[in-house]
C-alpha positions as CSV (number, residue, x, y, z in Angstrom):
1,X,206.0,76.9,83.9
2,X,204.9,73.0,83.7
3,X,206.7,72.8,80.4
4,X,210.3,74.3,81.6
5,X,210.2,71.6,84.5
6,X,209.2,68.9,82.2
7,X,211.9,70.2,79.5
8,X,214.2,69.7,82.3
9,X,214.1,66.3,83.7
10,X,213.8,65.3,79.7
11,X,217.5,67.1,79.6
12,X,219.6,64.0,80.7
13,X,219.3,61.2,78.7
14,X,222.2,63.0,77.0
15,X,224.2,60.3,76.5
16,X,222.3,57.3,75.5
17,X,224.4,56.2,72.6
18,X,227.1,53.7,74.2
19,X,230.4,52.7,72.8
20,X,231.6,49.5,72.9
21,X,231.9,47.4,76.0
22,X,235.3,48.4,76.9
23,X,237.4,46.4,78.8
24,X,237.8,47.9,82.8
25,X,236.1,47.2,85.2
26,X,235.0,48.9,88.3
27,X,232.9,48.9,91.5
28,X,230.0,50.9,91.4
29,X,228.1,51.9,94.8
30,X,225.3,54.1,96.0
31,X,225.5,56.3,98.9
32,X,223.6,58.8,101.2
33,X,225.6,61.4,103.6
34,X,223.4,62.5,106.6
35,X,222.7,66.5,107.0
36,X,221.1,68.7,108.9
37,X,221.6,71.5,105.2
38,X,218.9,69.8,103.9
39,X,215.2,69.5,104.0
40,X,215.2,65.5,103.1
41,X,217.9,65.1,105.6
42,X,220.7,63.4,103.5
43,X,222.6,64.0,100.8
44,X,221.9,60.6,97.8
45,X,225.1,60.0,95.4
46,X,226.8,57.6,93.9
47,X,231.0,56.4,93.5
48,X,232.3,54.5,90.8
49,X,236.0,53.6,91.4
50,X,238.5,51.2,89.2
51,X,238.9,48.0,90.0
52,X,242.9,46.4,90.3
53,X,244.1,49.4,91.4
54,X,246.7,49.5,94.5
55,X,246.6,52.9,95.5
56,X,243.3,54.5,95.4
57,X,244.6,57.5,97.2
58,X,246.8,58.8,94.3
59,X,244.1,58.6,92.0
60,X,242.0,61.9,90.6
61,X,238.8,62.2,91.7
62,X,236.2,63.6,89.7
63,X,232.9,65.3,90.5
64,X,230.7,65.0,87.8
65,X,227.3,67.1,88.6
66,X,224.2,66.5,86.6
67,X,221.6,68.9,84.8
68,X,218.5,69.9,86.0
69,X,215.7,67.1,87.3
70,X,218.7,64.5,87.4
71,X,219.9,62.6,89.9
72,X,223.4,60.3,90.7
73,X,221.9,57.8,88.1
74,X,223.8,60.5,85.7
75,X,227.3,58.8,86.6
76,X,225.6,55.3,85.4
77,X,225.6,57.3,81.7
78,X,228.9,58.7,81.9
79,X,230.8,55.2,82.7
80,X,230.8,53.6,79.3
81,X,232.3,56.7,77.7
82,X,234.8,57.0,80.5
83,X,235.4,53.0,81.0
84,X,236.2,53.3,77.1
85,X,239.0,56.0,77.6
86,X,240.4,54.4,80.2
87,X,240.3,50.9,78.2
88,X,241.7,53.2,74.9
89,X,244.7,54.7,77.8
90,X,242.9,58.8,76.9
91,X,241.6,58.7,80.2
92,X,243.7,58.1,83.5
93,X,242.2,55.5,86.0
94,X,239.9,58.1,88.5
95,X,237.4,57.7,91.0
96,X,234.0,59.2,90.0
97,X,230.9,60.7,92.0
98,X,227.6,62.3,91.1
99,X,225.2,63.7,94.0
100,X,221.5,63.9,93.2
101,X,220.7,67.9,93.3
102,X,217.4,67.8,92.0
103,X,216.6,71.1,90.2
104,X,218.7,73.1,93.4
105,X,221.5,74.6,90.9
106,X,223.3,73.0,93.5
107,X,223.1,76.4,95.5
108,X,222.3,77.6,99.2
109,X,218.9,79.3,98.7
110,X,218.7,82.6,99.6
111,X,216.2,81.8,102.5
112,X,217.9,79.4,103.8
113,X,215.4,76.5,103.0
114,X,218.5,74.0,101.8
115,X,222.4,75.1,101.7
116,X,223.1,72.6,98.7
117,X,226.6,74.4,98.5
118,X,227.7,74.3,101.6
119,X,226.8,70.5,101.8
120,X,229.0,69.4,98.6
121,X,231.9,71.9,100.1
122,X,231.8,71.2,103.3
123,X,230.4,67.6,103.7
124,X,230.2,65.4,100.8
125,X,233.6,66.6,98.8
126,X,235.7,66.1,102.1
127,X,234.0,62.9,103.1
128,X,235.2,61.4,99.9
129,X,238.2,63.2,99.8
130,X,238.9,61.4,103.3
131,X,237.5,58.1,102.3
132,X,240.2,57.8,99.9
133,X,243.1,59.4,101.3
134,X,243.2,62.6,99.2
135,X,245.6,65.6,100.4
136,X,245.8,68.1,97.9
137,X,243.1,69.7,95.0
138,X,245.0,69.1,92.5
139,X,243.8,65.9,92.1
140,X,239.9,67.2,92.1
141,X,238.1,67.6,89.2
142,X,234.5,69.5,89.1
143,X,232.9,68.3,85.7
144,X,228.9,69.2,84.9
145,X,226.0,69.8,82.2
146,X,223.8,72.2,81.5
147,X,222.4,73.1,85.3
148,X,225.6,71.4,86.3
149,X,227.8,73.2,84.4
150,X,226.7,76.0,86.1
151,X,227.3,74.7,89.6
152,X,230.9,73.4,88.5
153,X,231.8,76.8,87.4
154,X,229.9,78.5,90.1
155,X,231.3,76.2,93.4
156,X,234.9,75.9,91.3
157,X,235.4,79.9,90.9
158,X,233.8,80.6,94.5
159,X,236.6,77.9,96.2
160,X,239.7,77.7,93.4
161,X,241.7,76.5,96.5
162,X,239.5,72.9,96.6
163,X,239.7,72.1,92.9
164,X,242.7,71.5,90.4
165,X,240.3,71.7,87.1
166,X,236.6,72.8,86.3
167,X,235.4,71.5,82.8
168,X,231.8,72.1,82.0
169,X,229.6,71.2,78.9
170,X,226.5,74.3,78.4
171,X,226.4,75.7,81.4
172,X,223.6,77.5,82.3
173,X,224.7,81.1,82.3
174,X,223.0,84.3,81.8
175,X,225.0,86.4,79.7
176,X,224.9,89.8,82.3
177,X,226.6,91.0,85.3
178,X,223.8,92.6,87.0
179,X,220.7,91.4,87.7
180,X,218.7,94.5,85.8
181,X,219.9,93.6,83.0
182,X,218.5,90.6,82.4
183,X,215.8,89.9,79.9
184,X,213.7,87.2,78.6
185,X,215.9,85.5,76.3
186,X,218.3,84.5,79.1
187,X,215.3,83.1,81.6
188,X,212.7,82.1,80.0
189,X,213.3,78.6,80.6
190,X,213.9,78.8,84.7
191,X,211.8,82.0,85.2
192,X,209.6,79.7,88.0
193,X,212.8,79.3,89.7
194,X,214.3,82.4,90.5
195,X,211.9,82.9,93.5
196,X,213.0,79.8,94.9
197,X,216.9,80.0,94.6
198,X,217.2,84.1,95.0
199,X,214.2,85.5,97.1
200,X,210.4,86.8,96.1
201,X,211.2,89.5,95.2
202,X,215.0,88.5,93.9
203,X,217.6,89.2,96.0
204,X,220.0,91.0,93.4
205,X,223.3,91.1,95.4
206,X,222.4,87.3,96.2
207,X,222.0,86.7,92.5
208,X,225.3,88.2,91.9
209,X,227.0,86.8,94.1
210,X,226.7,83.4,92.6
211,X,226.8,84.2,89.4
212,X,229.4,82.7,87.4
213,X,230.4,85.8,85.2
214,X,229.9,88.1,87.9
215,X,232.3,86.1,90.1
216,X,235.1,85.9,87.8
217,X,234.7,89.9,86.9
218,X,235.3,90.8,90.3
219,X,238.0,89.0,91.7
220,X,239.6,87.1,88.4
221,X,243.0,87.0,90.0
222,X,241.8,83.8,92.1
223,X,241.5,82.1,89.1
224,X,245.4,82.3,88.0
225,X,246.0,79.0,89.7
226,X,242.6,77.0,88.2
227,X,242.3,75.0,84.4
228,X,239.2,76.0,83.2
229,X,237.4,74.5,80.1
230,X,233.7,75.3,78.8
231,X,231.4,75.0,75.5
232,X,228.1,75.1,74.4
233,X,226.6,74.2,71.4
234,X,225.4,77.5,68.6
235,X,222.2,75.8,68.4
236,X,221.2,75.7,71.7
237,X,217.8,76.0,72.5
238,X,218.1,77.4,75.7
239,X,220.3,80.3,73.8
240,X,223.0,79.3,76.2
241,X,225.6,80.2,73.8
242,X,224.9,83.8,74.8
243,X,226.0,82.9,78.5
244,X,229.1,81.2,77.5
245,X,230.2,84.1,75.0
246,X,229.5,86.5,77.9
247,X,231.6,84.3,80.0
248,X,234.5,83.5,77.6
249,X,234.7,87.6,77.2
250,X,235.4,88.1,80.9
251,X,237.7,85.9,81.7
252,X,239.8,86.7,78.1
253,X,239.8,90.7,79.5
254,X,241.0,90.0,82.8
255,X,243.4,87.6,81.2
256,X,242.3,84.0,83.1
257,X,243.7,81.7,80.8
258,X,240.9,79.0,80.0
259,X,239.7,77.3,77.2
260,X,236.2,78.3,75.2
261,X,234.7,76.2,72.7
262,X,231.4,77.6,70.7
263,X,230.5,74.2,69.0
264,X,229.4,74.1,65.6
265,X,226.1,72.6,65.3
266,X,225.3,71.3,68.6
267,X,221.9,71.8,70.1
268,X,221.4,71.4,74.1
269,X,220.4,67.8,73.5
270,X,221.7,64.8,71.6
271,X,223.1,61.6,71.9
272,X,225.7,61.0,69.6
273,X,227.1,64.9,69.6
274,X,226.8,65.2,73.3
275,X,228.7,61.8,73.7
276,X,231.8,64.0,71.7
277,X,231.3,66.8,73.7
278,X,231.3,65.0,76.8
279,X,234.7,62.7,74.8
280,X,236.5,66.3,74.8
281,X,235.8,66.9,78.6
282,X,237.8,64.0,79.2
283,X,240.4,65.0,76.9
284,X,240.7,68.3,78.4
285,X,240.6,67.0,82.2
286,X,243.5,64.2,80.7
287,X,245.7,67.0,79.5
288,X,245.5,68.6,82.8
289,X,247.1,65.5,84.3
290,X,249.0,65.0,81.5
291,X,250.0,68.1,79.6
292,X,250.9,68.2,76.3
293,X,254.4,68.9,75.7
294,X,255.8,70.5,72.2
295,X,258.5,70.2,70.6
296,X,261.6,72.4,71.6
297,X,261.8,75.4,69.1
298,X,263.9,75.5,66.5
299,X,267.0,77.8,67.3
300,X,265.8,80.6,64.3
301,X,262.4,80.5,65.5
302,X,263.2,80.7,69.6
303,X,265.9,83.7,68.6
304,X,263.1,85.5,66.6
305,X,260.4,85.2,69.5
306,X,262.8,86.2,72.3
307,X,263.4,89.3,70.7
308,X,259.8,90.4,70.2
309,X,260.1,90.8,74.1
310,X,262.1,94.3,73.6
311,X,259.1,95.6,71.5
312,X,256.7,98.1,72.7
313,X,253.4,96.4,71.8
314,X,250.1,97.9,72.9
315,X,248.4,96.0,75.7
316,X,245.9,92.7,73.9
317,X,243.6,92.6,76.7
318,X,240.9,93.6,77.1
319,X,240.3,93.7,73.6
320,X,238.3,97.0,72.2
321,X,234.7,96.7,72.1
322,X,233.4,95.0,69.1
323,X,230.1,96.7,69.6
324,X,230.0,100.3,67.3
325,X,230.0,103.4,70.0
């Protein structure tokens, strides 16, 4: 399993091709939050926030979690692409955080060992939600890669109520409900770490429980009120376009409204694509503060689609099976 762990921590040097040196400035500072939820004793991350700004307290703040092996040195990556949207006005001014989660898939292990959750719900996100003044979730954004794409969707479907917006790049999903079903192709790049996270042997209500897909099947209705954006690349070497199909299909059948991207061409690593990908996060988590607004209708056209409501059409979701009986 030495190879998956290396494979890994090599994950995050995703985006090492910077943009220009925009022109905004901030204050960047490292932090560590004392807790008894984990074995090291403290919680490491790190908070970038804009500089001339009056009111920090109306701002959004972001949680950006990194993938697997990284650490809060992932925000340090992140700021030139997000400085440059700001300094380009595609980005609003936002106060940024990253906690180092190791390889934890930022979860509570089943045995107990370290309650990763329960330390970014319960500690870290209101400490900084109370450092700056913030009331209400819809200014919180949950934003991740790979491993921490699959926290953000996990800890934003498990506590909608804390969160405004989830937006993920390749999270780390398996594409199954139940924990039998699984097969090689959707963990042979973590099998070492299913032990650790879910029990020896696997706890398979605990694996369900925080599984993304399985989540959202069985209580999709909590969703309603949470913007929810998530791609992967259809070269991925870690197959994870399988997970976010799966994923895409069960929120489209119990009609959560969300937005799916399968990316042409992208792999799971790569500077210059994965600086694009990360690009359309932003724009995604921009129109959530700042929806796009069309045009009104023209009368013919808003006369024609108000009268398709008398028509008896079958029910569109779910959708039949694609699959031949």
């Amino acid at each position: 399993m030495i190879k998956n762990v290396v494979f890994c921590c090599l994950l995050f040097t995703l985006l090492g091709c910077e943009p220009p040196s925009p022109d905004v400035t901030g204050s960047y500072v490292e932090s560590r939050l004392s807790t008894s939820r984990l074995p090291s004793g403290n919680l490491e991350y790190a908070v970038w926030e804009p500089s001339d700004v009056n009111n920090l307290n109306e701002l959004p703040l972001i949680i950006a979690l990194h993938g697997g092996g990284g650490s809060r040195d992932y925000l340090k990556g992140l700021l030139p692409t997000i400085q440059q949207a700001m300094a380009l006005e595609k980005f609003p001014a936002a106060i940024w955080s990253t906690p180092t989660a190791n390889r934890s898939f930022y979860m509570n292990y089943q045995d107990g060992s370290a309650d990763w959750e329960s330390v970014i719900v319960e500690e870290y996100l209101p400490e900084l939600m109370s450092r700056y003044d913030i009331s209400g979730p819809r200014q919180v954004v949950i934003v991740g890669v790979s491993m921490g794409g699959m926290g953000g969707l996990r800890i934003a479907f498990k506590y909608p109520e804390k969160f405004g917006a989830v937006a993920v790049l390749e999270p780390a999903v398996e594409a199954v409900l139940n924990w039998v079903e699984l097969t090689t192709t959707d963990t042979f790049y973590r099998e070492d770490m299913y032990p650790i996270l879910f029990g020896d042997p696997v706890d398979a209500e605990y694996w369900e429980a925080n599984h993304p897909p399985a989540i959202a099947h069985s209580r999709p209705r909590t969703l309603d009120q949470l913007s929810i954006y998530f791609e992967v690349g259809d070269m991925d070497e870690l197959k994870l376009y399988r997970g976010g199909e799966f994923l895409h299909r069960i929120l489209f059948d119990h009609g959560v409204q969300h937005e799916f991207r399968l990316v042409r061409g992208a792999g799971h690593i790569g500077e210059v694509f994965m600086q694009k990908r990360f690009e359309d996060v932003l724009d995604f988590v921009n129109r959530y503060f700042h929806p796009v607004e069309e045009n009104e209708l023209p009368p013919a056209m808003k006369e024609w689609v108000l009268g398709l409501r008398d028509m008896n059409f079958d029910a569109d979701i779910p959708l039949n099976s694609h699959r031949p009986m």
